[in-house]
mmCIF file of the N, C-alpha and C atoms, coordinates in Angstrom:
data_MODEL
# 
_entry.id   MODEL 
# 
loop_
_atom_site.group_PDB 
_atom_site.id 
_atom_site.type_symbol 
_atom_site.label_atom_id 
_atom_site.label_alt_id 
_atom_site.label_comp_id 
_atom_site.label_asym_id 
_atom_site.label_entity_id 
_atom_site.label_seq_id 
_atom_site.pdbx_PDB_ins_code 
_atom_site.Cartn_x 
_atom_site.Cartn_y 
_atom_site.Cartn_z 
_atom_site.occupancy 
_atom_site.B_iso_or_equiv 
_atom_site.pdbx_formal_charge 
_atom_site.auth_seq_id 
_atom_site.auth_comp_id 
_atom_site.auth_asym_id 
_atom_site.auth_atom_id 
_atom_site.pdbx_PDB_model_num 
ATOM 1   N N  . UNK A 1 1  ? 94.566 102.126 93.580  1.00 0.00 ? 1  UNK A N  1 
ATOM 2   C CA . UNK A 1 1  ? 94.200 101.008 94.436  1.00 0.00 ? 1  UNK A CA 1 
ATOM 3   C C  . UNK A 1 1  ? 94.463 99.699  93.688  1.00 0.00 ? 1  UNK A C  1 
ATOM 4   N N  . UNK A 1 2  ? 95.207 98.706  94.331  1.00 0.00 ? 2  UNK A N  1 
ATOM 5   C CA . UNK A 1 2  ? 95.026 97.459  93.938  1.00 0.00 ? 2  UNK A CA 1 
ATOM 6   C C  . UNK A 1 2  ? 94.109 96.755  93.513  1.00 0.00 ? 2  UNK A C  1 
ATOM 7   N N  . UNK A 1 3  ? 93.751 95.579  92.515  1.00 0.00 ? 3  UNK A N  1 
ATOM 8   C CA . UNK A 1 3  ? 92.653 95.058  92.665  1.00 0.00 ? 3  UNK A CA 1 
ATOM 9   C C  . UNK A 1 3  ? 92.992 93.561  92.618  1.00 0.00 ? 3  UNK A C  1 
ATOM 10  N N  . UNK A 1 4  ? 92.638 93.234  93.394  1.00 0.00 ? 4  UNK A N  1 
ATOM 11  C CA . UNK A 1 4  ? 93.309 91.447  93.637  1.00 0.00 ? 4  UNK A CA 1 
ATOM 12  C C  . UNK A 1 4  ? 92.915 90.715  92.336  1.00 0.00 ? 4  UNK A C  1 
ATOM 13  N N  . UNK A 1 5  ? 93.494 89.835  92.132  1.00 0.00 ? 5  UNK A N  1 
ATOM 14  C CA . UNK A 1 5  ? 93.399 88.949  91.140  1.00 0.00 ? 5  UNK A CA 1 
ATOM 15  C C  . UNK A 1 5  ? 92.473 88.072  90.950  1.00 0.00 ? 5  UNK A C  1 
ATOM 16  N N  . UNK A 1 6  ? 91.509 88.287  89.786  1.00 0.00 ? 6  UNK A N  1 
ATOM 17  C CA . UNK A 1 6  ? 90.359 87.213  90.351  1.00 0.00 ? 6  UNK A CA 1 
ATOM 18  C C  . UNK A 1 6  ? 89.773 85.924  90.253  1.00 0.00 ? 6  UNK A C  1 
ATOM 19  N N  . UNK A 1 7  ? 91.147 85.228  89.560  1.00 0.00 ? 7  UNK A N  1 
ATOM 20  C CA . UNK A 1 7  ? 91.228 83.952  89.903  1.00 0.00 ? 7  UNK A CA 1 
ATOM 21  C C  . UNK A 1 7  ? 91.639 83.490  91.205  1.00 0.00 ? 7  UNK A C  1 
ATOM 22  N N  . UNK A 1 8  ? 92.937 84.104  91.948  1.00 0.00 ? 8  UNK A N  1 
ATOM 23  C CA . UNK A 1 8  ? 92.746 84.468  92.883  1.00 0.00 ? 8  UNK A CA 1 
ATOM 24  C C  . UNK A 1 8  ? 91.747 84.307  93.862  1.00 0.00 ? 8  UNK A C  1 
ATOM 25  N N  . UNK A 1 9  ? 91.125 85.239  93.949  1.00 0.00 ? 9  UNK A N  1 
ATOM 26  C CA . UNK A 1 9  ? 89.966 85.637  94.911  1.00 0.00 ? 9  UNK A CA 1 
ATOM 27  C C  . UNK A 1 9  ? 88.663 84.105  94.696  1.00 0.00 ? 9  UNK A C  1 
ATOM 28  N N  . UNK A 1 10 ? 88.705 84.107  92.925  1.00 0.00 ? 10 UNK A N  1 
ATOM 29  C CA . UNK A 1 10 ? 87.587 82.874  93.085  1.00 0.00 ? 10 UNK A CA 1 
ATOM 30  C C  . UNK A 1 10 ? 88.240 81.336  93.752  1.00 0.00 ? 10 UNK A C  1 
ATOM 31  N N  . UNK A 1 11 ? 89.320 80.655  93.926  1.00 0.00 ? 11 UNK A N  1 
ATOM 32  C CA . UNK A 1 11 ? 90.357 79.848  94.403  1.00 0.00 ? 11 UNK A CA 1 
ATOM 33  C C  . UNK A 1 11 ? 90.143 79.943  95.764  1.00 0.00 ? 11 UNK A C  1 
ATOM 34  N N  . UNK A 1 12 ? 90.603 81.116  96.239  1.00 0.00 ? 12 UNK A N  1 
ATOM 35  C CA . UNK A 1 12 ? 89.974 81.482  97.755  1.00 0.00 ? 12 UNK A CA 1 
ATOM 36  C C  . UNK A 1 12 ? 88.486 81.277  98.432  1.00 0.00 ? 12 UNK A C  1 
ATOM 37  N N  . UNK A 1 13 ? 87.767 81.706  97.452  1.00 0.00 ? 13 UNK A N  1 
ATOM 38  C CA . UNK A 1 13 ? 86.344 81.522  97.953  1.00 0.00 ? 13 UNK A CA 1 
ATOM 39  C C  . UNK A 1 13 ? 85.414 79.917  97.745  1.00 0.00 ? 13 UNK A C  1 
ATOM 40  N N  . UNK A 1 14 ? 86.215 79.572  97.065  1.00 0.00 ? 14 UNK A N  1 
ATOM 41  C CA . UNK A 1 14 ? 85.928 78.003  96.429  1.00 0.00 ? 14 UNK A CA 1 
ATOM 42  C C  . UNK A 1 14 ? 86.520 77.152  97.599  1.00 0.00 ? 14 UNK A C  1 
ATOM 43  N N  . UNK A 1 15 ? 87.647 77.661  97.921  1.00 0.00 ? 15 UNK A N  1 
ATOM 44  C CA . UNK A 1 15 ? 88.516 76.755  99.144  1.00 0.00 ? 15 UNK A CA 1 
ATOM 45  C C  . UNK A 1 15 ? 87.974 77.209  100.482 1.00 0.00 ? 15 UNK A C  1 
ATOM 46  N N  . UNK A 1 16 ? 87.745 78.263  100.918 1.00 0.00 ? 16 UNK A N  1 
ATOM 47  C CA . UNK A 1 16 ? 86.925 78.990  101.976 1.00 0.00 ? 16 UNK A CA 1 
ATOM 48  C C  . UNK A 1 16 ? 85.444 78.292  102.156 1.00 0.00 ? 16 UNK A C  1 
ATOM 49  N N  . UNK A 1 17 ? 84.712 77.660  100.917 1.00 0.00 ? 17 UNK A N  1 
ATOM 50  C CA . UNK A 1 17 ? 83.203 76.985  101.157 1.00 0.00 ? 17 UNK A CA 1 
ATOM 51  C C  . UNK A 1 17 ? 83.639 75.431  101.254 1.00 0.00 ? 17 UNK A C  1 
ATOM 52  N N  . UNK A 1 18 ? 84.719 75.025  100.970 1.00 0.00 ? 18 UNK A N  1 
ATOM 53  C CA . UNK A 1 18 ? 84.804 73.592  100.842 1.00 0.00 ? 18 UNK A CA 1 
ATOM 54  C C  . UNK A 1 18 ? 85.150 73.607  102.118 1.00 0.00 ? 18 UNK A C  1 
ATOM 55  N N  . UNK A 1 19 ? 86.275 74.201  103.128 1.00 0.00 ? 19 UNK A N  1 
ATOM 56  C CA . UNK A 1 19 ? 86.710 74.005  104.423 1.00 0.00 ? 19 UNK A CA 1 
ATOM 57  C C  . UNK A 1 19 ? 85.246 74.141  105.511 1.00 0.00 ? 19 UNK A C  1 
ATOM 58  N N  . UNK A 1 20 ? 84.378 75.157  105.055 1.00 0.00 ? 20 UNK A N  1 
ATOM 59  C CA . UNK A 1 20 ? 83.449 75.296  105.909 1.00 0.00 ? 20 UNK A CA 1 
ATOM 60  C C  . UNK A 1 20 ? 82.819 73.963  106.053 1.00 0.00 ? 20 UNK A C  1 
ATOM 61  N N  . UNK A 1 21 ? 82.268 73.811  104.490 1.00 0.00 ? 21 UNK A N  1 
ATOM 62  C CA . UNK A 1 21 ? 81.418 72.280  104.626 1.00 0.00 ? 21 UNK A CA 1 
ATOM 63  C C  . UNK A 1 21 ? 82.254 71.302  105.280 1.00 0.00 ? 21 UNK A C  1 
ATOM 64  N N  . UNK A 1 22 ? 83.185 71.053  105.471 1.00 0.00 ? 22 UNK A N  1 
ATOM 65  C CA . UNK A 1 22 ? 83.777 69.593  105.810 1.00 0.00 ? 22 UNK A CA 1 
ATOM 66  C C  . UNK A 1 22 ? 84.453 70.137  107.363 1.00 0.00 ? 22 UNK A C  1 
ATOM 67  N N  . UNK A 1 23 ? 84.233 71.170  107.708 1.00 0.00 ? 23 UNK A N  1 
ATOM 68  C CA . UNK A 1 23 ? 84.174 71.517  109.347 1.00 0.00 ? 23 UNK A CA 1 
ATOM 69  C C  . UNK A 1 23 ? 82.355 71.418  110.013 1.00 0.00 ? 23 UNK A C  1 
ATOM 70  N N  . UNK A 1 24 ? 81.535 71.885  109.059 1.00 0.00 ? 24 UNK A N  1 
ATOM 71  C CA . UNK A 1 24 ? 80.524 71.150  109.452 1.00 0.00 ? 24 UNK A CA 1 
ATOM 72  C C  . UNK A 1 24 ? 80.151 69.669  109.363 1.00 0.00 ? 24 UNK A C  1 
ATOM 73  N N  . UNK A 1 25 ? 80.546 69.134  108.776 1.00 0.00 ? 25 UNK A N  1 
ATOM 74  C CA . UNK A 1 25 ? 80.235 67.907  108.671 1.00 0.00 ? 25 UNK A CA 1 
ATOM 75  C C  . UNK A 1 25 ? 81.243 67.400  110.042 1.00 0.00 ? 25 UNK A C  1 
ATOM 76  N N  . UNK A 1 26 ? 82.376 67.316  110.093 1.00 0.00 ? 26 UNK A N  1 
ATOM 77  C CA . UNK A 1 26 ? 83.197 66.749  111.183 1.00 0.00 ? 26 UNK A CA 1 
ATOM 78  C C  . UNK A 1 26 ? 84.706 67.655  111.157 1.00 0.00 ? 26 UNK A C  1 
ATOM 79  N N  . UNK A 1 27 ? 84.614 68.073  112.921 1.00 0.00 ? 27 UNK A N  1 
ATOM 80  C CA . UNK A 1 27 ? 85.567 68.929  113.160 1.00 0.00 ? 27 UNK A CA 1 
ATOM 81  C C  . UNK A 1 27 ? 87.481 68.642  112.898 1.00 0.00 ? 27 UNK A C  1 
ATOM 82  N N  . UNK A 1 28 ? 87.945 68.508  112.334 1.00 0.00 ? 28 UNK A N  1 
ATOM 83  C CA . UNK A 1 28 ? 89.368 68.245  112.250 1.00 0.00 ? 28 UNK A CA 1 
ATOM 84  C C  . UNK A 1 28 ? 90.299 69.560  112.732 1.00 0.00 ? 28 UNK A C  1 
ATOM 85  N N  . UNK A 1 29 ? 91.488 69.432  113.392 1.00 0.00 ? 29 UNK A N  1 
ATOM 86  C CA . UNK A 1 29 ? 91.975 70.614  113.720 1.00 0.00 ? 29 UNK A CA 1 
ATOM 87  C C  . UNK A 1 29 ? 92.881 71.472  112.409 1.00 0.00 ? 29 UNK A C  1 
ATOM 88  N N  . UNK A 1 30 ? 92.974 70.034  111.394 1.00 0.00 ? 30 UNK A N  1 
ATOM 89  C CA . UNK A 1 30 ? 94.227 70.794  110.696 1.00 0.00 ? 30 UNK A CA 1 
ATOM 90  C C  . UNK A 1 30 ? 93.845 71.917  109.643 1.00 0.00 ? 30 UNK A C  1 
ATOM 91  N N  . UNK A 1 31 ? 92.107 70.861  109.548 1.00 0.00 ? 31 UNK A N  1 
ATOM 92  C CA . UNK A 1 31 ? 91.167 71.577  108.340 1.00 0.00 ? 31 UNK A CA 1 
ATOM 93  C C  . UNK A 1 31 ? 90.527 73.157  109.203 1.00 0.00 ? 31 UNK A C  1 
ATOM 94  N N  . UNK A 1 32 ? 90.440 73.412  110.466 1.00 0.00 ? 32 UNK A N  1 
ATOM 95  C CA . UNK A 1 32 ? 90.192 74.354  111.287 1.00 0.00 ? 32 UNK A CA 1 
ATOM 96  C C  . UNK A 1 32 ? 91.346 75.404  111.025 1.00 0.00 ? 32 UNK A C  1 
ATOM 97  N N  . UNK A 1 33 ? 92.343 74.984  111.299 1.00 0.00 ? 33 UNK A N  1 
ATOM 98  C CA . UNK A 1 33 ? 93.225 76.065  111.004 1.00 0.00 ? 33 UNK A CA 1 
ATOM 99  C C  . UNK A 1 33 ? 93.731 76.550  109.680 1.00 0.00 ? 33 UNK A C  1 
ATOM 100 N N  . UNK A 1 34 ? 93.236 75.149  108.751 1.00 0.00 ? 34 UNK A N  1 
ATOM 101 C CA . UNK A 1 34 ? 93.496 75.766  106.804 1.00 0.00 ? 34 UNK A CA 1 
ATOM 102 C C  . UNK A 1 34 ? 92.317 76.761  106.625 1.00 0.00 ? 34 UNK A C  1 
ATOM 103 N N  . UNK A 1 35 ? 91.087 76.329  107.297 1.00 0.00 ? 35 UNK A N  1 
ATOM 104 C CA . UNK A 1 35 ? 90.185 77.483  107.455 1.00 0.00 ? 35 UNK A CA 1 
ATOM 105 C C  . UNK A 1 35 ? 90.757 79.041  108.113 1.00 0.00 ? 35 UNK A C  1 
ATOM 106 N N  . UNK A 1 36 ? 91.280 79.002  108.825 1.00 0.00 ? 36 UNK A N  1 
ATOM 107 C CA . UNK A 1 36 ? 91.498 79.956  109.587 1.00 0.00 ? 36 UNK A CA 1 
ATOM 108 C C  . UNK A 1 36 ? 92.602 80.741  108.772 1.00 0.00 ? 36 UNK A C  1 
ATOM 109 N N  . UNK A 1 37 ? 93.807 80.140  108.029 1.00 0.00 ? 37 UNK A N  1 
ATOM 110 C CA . UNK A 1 37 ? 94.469 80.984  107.077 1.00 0.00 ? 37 UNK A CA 1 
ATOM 111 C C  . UNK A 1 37 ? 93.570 81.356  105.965 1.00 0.00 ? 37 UNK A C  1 
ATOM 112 N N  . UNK A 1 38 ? 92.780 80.488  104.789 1.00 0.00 ? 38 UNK A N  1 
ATOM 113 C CA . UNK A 1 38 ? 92.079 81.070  104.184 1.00 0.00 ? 38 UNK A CA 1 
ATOM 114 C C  . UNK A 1 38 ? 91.486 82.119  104.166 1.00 0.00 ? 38 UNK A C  1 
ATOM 115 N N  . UNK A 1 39 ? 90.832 82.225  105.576 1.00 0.00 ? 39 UNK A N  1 
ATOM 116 C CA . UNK A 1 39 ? 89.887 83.071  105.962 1.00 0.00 ? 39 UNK A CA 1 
ATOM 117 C C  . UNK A 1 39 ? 90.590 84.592  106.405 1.00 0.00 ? 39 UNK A C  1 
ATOM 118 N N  . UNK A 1 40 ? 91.563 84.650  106.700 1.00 0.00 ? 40 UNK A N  1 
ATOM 119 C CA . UNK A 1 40 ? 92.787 85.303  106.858 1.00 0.00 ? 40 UNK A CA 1 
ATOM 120 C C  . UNK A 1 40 ? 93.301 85.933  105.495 1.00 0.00 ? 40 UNK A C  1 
ATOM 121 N N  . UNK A 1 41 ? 93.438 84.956  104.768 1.00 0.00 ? 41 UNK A N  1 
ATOM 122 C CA . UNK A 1 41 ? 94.413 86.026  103.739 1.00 0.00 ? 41 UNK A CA 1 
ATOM 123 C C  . UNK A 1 41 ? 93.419 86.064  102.436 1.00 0.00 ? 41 UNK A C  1 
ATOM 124 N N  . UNK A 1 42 ? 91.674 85.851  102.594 1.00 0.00 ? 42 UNK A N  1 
ATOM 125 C CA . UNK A 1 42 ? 90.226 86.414  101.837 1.00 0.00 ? 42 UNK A CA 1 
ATOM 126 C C  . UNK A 1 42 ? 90.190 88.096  102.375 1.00 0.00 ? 42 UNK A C  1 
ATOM 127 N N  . UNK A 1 43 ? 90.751 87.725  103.850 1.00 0.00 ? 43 UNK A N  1 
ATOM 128 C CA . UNK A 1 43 ? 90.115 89.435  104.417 1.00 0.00 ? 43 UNK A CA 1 
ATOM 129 C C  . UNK A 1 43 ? 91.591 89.904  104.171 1.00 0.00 ? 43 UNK A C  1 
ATOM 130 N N  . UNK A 1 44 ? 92.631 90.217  104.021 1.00 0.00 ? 44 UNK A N  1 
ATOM 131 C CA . UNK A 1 44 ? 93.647 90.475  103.544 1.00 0.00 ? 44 UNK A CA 1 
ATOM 132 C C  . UNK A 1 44 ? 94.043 91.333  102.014 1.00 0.00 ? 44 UNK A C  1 
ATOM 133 N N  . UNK A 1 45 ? 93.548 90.256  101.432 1.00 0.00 ? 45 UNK A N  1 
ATOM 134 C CA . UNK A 1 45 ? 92.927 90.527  100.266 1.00 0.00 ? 45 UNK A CA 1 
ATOM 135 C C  . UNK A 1 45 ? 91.831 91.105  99.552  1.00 0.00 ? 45 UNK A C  1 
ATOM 136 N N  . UNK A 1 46 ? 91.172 91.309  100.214 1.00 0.00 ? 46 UNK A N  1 
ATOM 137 C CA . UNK A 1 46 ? 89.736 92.058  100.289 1.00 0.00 ? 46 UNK A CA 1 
ATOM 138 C C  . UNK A 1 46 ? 89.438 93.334  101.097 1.00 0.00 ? 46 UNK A C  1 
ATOM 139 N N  . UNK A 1 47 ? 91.204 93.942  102.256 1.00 0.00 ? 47 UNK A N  1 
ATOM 140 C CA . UNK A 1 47 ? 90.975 94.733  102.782 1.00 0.00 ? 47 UNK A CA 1 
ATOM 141 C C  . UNK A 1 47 ? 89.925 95.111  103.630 1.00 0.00 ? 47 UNK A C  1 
ATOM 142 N N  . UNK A 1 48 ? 89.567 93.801  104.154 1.00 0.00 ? 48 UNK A N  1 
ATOM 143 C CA . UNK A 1 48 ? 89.043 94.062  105.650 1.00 0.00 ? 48 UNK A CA 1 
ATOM 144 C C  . UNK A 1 48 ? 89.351 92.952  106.728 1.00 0.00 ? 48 UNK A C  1 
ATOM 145 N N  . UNK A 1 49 ? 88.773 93.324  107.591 1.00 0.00 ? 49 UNK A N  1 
ATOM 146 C CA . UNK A 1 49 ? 88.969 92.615  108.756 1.00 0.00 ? 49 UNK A CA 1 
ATOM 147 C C  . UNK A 1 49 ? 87.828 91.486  109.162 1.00 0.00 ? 49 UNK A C  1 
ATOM 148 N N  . UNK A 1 50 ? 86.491 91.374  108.940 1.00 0.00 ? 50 UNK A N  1 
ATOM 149 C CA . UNK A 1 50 ? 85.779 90.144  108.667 1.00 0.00 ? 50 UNK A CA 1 
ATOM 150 C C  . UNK A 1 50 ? 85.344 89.375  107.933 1.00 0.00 ? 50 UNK A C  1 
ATOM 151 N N  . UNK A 1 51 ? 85.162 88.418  107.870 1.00 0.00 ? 51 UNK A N  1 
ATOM 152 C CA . UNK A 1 51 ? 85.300 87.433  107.027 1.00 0.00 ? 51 UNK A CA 1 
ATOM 153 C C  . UNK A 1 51 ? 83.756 87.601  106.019 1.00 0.00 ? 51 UNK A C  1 
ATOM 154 N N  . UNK A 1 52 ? 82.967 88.095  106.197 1.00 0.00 ? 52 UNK A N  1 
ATOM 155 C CA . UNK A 1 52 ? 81.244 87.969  106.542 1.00 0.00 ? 52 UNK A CA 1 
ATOM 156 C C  . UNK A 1 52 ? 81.662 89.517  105.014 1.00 0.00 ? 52 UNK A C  1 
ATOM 157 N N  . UNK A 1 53 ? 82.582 90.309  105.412 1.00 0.00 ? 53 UNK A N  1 
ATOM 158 C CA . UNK A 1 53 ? 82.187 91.579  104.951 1.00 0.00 ? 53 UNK A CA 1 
ATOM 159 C C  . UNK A 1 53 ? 83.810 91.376  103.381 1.00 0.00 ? 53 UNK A C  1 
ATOM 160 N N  . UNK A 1 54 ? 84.322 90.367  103.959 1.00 0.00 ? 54 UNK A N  1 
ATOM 161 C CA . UNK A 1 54 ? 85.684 90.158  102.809 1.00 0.00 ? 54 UNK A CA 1 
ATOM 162 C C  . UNK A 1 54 ? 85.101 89.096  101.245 1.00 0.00 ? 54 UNK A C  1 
ATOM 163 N N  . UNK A 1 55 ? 84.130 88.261  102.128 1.00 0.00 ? 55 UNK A N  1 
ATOM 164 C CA . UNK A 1 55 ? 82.951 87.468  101.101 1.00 0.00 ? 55 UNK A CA 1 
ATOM 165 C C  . UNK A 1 55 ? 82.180 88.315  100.250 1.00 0.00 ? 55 UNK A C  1 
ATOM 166 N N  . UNK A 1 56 ? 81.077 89.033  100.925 1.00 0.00 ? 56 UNK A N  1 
ATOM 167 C CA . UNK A 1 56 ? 80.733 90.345  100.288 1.00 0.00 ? 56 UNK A CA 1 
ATOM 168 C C  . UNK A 1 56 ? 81.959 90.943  98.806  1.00 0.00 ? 56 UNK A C  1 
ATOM 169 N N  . UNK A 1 57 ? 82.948 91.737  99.859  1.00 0.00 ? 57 UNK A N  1 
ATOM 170 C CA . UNK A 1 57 ? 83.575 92.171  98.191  1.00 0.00 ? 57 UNK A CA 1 
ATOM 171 C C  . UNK A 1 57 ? 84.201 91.264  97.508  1.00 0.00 ? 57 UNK A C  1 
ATOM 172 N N  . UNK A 1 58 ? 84.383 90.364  97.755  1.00 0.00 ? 58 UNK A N  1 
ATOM 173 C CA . UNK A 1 58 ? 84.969 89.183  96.479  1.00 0.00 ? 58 UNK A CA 1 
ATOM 174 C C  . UNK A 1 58 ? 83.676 88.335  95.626  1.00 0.00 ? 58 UNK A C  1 
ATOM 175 N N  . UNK A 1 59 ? 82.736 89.210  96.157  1.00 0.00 ? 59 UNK A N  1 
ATOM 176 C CA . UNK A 1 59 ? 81.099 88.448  95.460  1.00 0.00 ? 59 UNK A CA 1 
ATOM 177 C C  . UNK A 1 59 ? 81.065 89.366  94.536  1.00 0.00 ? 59 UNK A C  1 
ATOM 178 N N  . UNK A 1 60 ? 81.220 90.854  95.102  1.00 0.00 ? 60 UNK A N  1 
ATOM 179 C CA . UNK A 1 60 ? 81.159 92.739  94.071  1.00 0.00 ? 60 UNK A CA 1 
ATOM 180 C C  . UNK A 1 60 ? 82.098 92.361  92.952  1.00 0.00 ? 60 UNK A C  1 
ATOM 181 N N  . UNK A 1 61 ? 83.717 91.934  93.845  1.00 0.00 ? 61 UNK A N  1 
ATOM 182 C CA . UNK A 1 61 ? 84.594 92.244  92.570  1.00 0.00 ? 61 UNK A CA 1 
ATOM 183 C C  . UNK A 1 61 ? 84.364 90.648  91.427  1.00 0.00 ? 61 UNK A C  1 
ATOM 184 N N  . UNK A 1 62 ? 84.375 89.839  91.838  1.00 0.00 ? 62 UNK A N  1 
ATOM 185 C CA . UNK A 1 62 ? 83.533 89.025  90.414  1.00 0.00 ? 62 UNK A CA 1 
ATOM 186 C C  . UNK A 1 62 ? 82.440 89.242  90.258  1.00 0.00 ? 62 UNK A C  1 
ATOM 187 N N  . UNK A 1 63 ? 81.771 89.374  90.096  1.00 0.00 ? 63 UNK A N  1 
ATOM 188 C CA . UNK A 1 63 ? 79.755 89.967  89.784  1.00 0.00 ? 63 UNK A CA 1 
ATOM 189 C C  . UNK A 1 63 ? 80.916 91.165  88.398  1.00 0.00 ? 63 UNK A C  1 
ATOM 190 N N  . UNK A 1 64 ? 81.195 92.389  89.075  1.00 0.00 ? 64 UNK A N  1 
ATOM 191 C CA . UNK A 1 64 ? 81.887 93.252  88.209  1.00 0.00 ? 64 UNK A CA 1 
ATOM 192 C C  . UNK A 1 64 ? 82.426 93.033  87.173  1.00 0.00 ? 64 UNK A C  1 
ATOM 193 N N  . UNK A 1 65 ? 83.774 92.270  87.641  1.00 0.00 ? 65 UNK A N  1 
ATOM 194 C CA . UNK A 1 65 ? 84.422 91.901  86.740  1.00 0.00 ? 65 UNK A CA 1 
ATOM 195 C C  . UNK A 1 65 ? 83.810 91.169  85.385  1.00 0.00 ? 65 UNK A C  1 
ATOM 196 N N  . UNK A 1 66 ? 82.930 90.210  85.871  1.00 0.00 ? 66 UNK A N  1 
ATOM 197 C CA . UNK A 1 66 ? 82.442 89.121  84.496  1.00 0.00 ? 66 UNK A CA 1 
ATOM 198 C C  . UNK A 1 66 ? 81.434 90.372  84.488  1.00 0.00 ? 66 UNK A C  1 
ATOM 199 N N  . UNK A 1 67 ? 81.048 91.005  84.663  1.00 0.00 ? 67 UNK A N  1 
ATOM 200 C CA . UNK A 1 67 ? 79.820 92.003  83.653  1.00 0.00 ? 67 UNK A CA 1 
ATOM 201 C C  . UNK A 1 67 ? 80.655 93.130  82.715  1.00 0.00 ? 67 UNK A C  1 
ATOM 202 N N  . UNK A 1 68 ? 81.568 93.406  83.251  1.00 0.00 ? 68 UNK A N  1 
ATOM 203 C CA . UNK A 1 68 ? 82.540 94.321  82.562  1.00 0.00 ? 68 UNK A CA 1 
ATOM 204 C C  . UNK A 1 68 ? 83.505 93.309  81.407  1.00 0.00 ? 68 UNK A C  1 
ATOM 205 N N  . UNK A 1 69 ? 83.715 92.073  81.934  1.00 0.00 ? 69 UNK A N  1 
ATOM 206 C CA . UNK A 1 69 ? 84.405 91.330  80.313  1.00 0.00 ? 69 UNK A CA 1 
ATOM 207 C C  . UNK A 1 69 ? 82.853 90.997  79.492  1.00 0.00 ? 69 UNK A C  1 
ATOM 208 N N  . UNK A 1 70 ? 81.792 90.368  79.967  1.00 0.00 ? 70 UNK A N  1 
ATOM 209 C CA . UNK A 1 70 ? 81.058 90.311  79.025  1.00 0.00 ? 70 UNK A CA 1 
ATOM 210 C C  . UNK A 1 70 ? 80.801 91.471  78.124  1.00 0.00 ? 70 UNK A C  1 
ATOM 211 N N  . UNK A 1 71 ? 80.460 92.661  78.618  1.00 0.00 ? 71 UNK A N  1 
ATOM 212 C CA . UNK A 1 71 ? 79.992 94.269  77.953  1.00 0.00 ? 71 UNK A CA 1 
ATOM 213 C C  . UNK A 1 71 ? 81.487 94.329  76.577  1.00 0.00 ? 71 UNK A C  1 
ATOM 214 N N  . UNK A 1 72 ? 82.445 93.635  77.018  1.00 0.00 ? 72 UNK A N  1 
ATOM 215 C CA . UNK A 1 72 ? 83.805 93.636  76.251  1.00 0.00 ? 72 UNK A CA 1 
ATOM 216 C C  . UNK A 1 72 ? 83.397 92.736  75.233  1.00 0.00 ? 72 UNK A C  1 
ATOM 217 N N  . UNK A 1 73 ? 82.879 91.482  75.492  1.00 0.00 ? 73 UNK A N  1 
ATOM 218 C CA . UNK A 1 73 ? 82.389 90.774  74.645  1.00 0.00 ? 73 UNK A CA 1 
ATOM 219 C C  . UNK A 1 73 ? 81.662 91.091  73.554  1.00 0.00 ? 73 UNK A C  1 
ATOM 220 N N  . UNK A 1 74 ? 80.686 91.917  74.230  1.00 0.00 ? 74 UNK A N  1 
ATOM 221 C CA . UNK A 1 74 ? 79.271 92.113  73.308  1.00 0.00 ? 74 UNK A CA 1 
ATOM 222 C C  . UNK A 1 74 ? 79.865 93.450  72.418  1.00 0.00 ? 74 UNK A C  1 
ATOM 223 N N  . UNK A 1 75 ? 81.034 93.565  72.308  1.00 0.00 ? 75 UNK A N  1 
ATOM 224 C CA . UNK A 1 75 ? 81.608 94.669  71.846  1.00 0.00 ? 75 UNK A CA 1 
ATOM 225 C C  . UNK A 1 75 ? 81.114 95.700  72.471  1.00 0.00 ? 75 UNK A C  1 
ATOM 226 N N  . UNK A 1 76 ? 80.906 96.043  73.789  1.00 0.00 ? 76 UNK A N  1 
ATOM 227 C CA . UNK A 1 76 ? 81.098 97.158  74.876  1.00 0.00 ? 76 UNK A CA 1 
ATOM 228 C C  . UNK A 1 76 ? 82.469 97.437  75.416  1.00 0.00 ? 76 UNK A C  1 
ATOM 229 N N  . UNK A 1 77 ? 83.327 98.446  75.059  1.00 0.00 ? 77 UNK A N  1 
ATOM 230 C CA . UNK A 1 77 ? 84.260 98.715  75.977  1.00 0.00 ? 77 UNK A CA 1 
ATOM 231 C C  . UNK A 1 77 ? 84.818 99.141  76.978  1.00 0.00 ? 77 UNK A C  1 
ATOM 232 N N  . UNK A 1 78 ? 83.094 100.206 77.418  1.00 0.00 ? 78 UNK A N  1 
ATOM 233 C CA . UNK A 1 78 ? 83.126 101.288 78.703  1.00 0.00 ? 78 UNK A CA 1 
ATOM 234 C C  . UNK A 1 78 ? 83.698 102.486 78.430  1.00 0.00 ? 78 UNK A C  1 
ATOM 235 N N  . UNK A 1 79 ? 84.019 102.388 77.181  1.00 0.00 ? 79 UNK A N  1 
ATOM 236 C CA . UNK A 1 79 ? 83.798 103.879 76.923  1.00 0.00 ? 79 UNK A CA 1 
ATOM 237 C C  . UNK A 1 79 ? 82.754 104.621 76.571  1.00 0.00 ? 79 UNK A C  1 
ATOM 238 N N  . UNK A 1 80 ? 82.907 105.691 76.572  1.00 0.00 ? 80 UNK A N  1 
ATOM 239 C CA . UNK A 1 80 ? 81.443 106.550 76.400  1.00 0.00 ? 80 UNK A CA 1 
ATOM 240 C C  . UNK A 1 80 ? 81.947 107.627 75.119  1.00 0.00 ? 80 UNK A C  1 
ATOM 241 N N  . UNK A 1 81 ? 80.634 107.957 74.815  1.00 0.00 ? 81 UNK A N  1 
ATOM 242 C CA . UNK A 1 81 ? 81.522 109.022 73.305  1.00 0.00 ? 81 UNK A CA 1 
ATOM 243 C C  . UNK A 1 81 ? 81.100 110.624 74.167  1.00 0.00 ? 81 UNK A C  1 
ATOM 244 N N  . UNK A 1 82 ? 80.721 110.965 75.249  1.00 0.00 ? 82 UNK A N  1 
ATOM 245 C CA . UNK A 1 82 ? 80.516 111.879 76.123  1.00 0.00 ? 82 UNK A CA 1 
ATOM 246 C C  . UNK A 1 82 ? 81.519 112.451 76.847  1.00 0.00 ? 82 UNK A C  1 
ATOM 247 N N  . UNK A 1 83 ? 82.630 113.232 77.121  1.00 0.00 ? 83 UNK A N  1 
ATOM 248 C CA . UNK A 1 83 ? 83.292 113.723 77.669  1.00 0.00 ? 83 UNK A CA 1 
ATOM 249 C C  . UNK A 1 83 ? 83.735 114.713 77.930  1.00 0.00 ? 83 UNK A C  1 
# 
């Protein structure tokens, strides 16, 4: 399985909350439809189809990701001496 890129994904979700706020604040059509691709190629990228459930895993796959480089940090590698 792929795993999207997660600068990527954070770029997307950073640009996905800024379009929301400034469609709430005042409706523009052009910023409506930069919303509407964003929001489009988050669930694309996230392998689903709503927007509500494509937020969700791009929250999982960074939460993950930075706990799995920190554990790298702390000299954790995820390996196990069990196998």
């Amino acid at each position: 399985m792929l795993v999207p890129d997660r600068k990527a994904v954070r770029e997307l979700l950073t640009r996905y909350a800024s379009l929301r706020i400034a469609q709430a604040e005042r409706h523009v059509p052009t910023a409506a439809r930069e919303l509407e691709d964003v929001s489009y190629t988050l669930c694309v990228m996230m392998g689903t189809s709503d927007i509500t459930d494509a937020i969700a895993k791009a929250d999982t796959l960074l939460l993950t990701k930075e706990r799995s480089e920190k554990a790298d940090a702390d000299g954790e590698n995820g390996l196990t001496l069990v196998g």
